[in-house]
N, C-alpha and C positions, 0 to 999 in steps of 0.2 A: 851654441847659444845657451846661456842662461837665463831661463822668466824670469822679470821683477818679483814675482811672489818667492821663489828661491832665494833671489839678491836677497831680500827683506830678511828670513828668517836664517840665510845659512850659520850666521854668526853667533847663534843665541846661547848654544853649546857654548864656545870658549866667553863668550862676556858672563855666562853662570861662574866660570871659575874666579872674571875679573871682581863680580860681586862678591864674592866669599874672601877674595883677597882684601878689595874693600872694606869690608866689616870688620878683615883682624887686622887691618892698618890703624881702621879708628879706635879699635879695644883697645892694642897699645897704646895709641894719644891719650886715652878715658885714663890710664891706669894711671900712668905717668902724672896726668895734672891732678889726679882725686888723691894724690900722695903729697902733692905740694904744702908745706908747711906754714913756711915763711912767708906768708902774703902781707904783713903789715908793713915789716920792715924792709924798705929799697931795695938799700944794697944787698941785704941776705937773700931778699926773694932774688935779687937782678942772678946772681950768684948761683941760687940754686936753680933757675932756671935756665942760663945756658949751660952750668955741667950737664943738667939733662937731656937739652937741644940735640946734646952730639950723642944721648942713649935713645931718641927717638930715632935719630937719624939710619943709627946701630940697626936698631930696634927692624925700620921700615924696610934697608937695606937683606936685612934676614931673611923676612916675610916675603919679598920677592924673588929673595932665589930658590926658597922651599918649593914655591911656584911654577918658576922659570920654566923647566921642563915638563911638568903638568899642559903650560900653554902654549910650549915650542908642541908639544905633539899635540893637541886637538889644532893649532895652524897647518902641520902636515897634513892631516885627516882630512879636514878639510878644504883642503888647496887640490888633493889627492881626486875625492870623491867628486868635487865641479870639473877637475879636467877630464875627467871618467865621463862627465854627463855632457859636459861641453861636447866632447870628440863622439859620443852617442849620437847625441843629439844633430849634431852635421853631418854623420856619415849614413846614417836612413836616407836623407836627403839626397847624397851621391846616388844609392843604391836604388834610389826612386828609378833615378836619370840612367839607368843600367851602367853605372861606374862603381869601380871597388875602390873604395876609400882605404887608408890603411888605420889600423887602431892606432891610439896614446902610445902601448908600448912599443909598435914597428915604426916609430917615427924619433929619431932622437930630435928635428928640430924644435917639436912642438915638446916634447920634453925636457930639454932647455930653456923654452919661452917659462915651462912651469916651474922650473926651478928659480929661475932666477927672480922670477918676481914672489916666488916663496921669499929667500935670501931675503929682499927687500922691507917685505912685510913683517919678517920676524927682525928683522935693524929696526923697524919701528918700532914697533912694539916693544922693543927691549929701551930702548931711550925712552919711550912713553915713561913707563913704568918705573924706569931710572928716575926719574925728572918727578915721580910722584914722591918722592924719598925728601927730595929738597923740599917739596910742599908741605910734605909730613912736617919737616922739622919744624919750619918758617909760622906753619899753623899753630904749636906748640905754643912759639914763643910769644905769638901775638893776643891766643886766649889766657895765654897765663898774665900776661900785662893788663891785657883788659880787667881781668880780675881784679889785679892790684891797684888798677884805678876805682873801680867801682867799691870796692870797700874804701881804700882811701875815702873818697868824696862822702862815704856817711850814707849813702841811700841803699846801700846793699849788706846784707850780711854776708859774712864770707862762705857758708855754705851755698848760697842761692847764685855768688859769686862764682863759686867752681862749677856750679851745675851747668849757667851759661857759657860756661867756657867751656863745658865738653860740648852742649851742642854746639858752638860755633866752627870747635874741629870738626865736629861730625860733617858741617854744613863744608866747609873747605879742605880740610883734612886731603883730601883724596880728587886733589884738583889736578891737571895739568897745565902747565903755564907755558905759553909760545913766546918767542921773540917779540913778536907783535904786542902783548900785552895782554892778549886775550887768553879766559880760562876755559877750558872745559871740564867736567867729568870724567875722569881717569873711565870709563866705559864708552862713554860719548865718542873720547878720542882712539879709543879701540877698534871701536865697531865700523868709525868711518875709514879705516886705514886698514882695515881687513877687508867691507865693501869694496871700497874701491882697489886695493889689490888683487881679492877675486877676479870683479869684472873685465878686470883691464888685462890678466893673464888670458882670461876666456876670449874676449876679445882679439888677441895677438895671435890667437891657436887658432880661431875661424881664420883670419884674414891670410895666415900660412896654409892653413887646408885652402883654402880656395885660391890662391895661387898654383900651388902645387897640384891643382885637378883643372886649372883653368879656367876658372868661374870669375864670372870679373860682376857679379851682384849679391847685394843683400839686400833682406831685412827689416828695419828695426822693430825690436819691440813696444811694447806700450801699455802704458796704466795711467788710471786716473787720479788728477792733484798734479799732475806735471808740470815744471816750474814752466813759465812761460814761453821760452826762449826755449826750450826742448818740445813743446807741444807742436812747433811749429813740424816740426820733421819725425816724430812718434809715429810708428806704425807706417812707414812708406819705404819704397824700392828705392835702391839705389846704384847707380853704377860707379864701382870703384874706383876706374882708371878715368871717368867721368867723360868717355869717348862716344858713349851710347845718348844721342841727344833727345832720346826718348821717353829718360831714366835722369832725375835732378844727379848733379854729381856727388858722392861719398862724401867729398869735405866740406859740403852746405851744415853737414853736423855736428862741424867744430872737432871731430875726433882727435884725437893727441891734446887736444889741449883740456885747462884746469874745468874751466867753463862747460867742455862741452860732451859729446857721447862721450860716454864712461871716463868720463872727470871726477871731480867730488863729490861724492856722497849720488851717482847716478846708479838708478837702478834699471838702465833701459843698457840691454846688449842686445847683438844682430845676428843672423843667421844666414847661409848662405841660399840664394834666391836664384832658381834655375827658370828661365821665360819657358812657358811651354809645359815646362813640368810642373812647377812650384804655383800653390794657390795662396793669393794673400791670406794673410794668419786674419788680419785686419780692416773691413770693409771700412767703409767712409763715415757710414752710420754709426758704425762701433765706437768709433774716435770722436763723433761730436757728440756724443752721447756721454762718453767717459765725464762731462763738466756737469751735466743733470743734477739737480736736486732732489737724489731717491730717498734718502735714508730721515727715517724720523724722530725725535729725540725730545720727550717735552710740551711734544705739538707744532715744532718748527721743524721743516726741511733744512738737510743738509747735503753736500757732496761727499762723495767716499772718502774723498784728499781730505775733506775736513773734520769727518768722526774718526780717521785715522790719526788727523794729528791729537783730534781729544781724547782719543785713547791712550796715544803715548804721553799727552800732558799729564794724565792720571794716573797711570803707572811709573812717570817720572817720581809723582807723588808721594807713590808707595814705598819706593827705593829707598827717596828721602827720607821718610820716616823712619825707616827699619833702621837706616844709617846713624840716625839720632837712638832708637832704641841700644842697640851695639852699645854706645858709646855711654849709655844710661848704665846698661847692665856690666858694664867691664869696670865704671865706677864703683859701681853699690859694693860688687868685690873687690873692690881695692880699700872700700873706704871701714874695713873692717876696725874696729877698735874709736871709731868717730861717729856715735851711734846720730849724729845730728845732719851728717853729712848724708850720713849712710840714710836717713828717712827723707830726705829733700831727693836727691836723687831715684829711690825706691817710688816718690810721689811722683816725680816726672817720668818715673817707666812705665809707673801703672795709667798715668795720662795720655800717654804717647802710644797705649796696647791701644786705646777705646779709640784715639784719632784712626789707628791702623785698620782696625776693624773696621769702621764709619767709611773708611778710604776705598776697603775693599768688597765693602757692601754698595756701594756709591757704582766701583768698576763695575764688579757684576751684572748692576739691574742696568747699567749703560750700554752694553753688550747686548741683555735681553735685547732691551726694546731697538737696540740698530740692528740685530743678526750678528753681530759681530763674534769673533771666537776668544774668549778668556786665557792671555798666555801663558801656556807653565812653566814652558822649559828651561828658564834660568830661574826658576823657584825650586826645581825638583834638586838639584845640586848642591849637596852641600862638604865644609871642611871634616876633613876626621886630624884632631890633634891627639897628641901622644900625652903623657904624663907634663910634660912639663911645656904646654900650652901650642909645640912646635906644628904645623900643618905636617902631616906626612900621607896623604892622599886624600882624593875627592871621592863622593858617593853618594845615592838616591839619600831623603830623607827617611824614619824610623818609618817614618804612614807611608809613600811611595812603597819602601820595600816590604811593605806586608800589602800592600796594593799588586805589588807583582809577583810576591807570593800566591798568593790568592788566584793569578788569571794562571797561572803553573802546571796549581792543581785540579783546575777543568779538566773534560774528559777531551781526550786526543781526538778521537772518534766519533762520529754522528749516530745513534743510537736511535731505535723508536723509529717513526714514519720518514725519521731522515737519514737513515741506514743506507739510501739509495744517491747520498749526497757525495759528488766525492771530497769535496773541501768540509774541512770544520765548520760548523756556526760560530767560528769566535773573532776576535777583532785583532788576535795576534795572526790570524790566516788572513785576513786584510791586511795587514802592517807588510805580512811577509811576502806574498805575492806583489803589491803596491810596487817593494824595494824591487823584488824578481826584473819586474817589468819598466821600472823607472816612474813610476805614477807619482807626482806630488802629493799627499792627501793629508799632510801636518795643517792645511788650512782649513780640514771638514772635520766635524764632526758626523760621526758613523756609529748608527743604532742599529744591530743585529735583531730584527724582529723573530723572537723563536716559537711561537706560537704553532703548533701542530697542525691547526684547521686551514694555516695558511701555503700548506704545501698542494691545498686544492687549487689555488689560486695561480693564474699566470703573472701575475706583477713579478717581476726582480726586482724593483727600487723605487722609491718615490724623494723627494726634495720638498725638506717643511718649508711653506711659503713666508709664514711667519719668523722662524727660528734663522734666517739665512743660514748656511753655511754647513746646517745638519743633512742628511741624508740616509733614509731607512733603507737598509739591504733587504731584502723575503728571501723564505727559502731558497726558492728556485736559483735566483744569482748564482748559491754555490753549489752548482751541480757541476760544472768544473771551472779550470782554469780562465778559459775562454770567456764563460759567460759570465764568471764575477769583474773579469778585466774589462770587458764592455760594458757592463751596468755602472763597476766607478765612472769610466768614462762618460756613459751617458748623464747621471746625475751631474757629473760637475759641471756638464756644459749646463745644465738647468741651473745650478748657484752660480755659474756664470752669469746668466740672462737675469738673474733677479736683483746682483750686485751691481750690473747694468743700467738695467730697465724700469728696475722695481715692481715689486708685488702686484700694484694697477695695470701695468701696462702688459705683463706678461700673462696674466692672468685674463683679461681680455683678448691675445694674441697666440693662445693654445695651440692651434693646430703649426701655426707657421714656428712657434719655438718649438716642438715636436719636432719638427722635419728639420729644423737647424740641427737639433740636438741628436739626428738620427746621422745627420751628414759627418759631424763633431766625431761621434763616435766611430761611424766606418772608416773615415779617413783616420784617425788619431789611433785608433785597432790596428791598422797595418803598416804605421810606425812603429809603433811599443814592441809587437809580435817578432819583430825582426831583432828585437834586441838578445830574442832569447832562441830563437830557431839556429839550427850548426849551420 
């Protein structure tokens, strides 16, 4: 089983590298059009703009293969690391039921299920990115025309003429085009063909574990904002072979097909459900509650499904601008010796910095006030070029890496009243136990409170009611292994109840979230434990 929260972010890694690719697709297109000469005359422009059709084409063709293996391996990694958590994550479950499940590696069928829908996912992605080549060029051709009309017609100058035409590449440049007619975002179309790859190899590796151990139920998972037609069946038991008429049947969920469990773009996968042994992950309350109007924004309530999508419409936002910036700044250097062109463009990068800024001030306080968490991980990635412009590997940004500089040179060791700690107080001894034990925690935010007077104290953790999504560690947590790995656990079930319930309601209902979040914890402690006991 993989959680929807997983689903969501496991892709964010390799779409950082598709954005970096993006950006020097469209710096090519900038360069190429802020060189165009000929824009008065027809023929000459018609002329010099397809010889150079087929040096973008060159050009975009290049830029993806520099790439290619960059993105074939964070796809292994990642295909790698879910079938690792998938086969984890079902075989506690056996081990519940006193059955020995066998790992990913003593199994080759479930290791063929993951290869091959590896295979699959990288033929996508390789034609995605093929197919963005032909867009490249096609984009070229159609801002360099627009230009030439637009000065034609007298209402444009031909500076102000190319500038619109590098945004319009920026804006299409880096499209992908279906059969169908429809376009997406060369990311858009990544992230959904990775998604759904993922889930649906995870998916094929439970329903062969459970075959293979004789389990004939799951599952499903569940999150809020679920399209309709999956809300119906989110979070309920089912019987496989559909012979248990106690249990709705497996195929009420549509599985195998486009539409339905782990189709397009689904972020709900299932786990294997033993009667007797296995407790719903998902009471009844939990699931009519997912559609609540907790979150506040403005002074108007909203659903989580709906500040989720406002976050991604605002961060789509950002993308697009930066894409326009790229294409601003790969001009201005091109436009060397056109001091006229070169200050038109120069005016629309330094307009395009304060939109960006205003964009990203906009996200932020959006966040504040929903609890939401601010994403970085496809901002922290960036291209390293060689002398003469070629991509030849990816890496943190100049700030990231004096960022991670910095957490390096903290002390190893607990020092002073916390000499008796055995974990560090730092947040890379969080990160690295988290991974130890399999803890999801890239969706919290975690403050290491190190205050001295607080080692008097029995608190290990608290959960800002305001902040959703933060969570203070105290001394005490890291006294060892155990007790930091139960206190994550405990808070999350607490920013669980408040992404929920919200603020009023949980806060009203203390002792009985208490005992939820105690239950949360005992049970979800003697799954993780197992992941690391011989």
């Amino acid at each position: 089983m993989l959680d929807p929260e997983y689903l969501d972010k496991c892709s964010d890694q390799l779409l950082a590298l598709i954005d970096e690719l993006s950006i020097s697709l469209i710096g090519d297109i900038a360069r190429r059009i802020a060189k165009t000469k000929q824009i008065t005359d027809t023929a000459k422009h018609q002329a010099h703009v397809l010889q150079n059709a087929g040096m973008v084409y060159q050009d975009a063709v290049k830029r993806i293969g520099q790439t290619t293996g960059y993105i074939d391996r964070e796809i292994d990694r990642l295909f790698k690391e879910a079938g690792v958590k998938n086969t984890q994550n079902e075989s506690v479950i056996y081990k519940m039921a006193g059955m020995e499940p066998k790992e990913l590696h003593q199994s080759k069928e479930m290791q063929q299920i993951l290869n091959a829908n590896l295979r699959k996912t990288k033929g996508e992605i390789k034609n995605l990115t093929l197919t963005t080549a032909n867009k490249a060029q096609s984009s070229y051709i159609n801002a360099c025309n627009s230009a030439m009309l637009k000065v034609q017609s007298g209402a444009f100058s031909y500076d102000k003429a190319i500038a619109d035409a590098i945004k319009e590449a920026a804006v299409q440049g880096t499209e992908v085009l279906y059969p169908s007619g429809h376009a997406d975002k060369l990311d858009v179309a990544v992230r959904r063909a990775v998604l759904t790859g993922v889930n649906q190899s995870a998916a094929e590796m439970t329903l062969a574990y459970a075959q293979e151990m004789g389990c004939d139920y799951v599952e499903v998972t569940a999150h809020s904002g679920a399209r309709p037609s999956h809300a119906l069946w989110q979070g309920l038991v089912f019987c496989i072979s559909g012979k248990d008429p106690n249990y709705p049947p497996f195929s009420m969920t549509g599985y195998g097909t486009g539409e339905g469990l782990c189709g397009w773009n689904c972020r709900h996968n299932f786990h294997v459900f033993i009667p007797g042994v296995s407790v719903r992950a998902y009471t009844d309350a939990m699931l009519q509650d997912y559609d609540t109007k907790k979150y506040e924004y403005k002074g108007k309530k909203y659903k989580e499904y709906e500040v989720s999508q406002m976050q991604r419409f605002q961060e789509r936002q950002i993308r697009g601008t930066k894409r326009k910036l790229a294409g601003y700044d790969a001009g201005v250097k091109a436009a060397d010796g056109d001091d006229v062109l070169k200050g038109t463009l120069q005016q629309r990068f330094e307009s395009e910095s304060v939109r960006l800024k205003e964009q990203e001030k906009k996200l932020k306080e959006f966040c504040r006030q929903t609890g939401r968490r601010v994403e970085s991980a496809r901002t922290q990635v960036h291209a390293v070029l060689d002398g003469n412009g070629n991509i030849v590997g990816f890496n943190r940004s100049v700030a990231q890496k004096a960022v991670w500089a910095a957490k390096l040179t903290r002390k190893e060791k607990n020092t002073g009243k916390f000499a008796g700690l055995e974990i560090p107080l730092q947040k890379r001894s969080v990160d690295k136990i988290s991974k130890k034990y399999g803890l999801e925690i890239r969706d919290l935010t975690i403050k290491i409170q190190r205050n001295e007077e607080l080692i008097k104290l029995h608190y290990l953790g608290s959960t800002d009611y305001d902040n959703i999504g933060r969570i203070d560690l105290f001394p005490r947590a890291f006294k060892d292994e155990k007790e930091l790995v139960r206190t994550i656990i405990h808070e999350r079930c607490h920013v669980l109840q408040l992404r929920k319930y919200g603020k009023k309601y949980t806060q009203d209902h203390l002792a009985e979230m208490e005992k939820q979040a105690y239950k949360f914890e005992e049970f979800w402690y003697n799954i993780v434990r197992k992941r690391v006991e011989p």
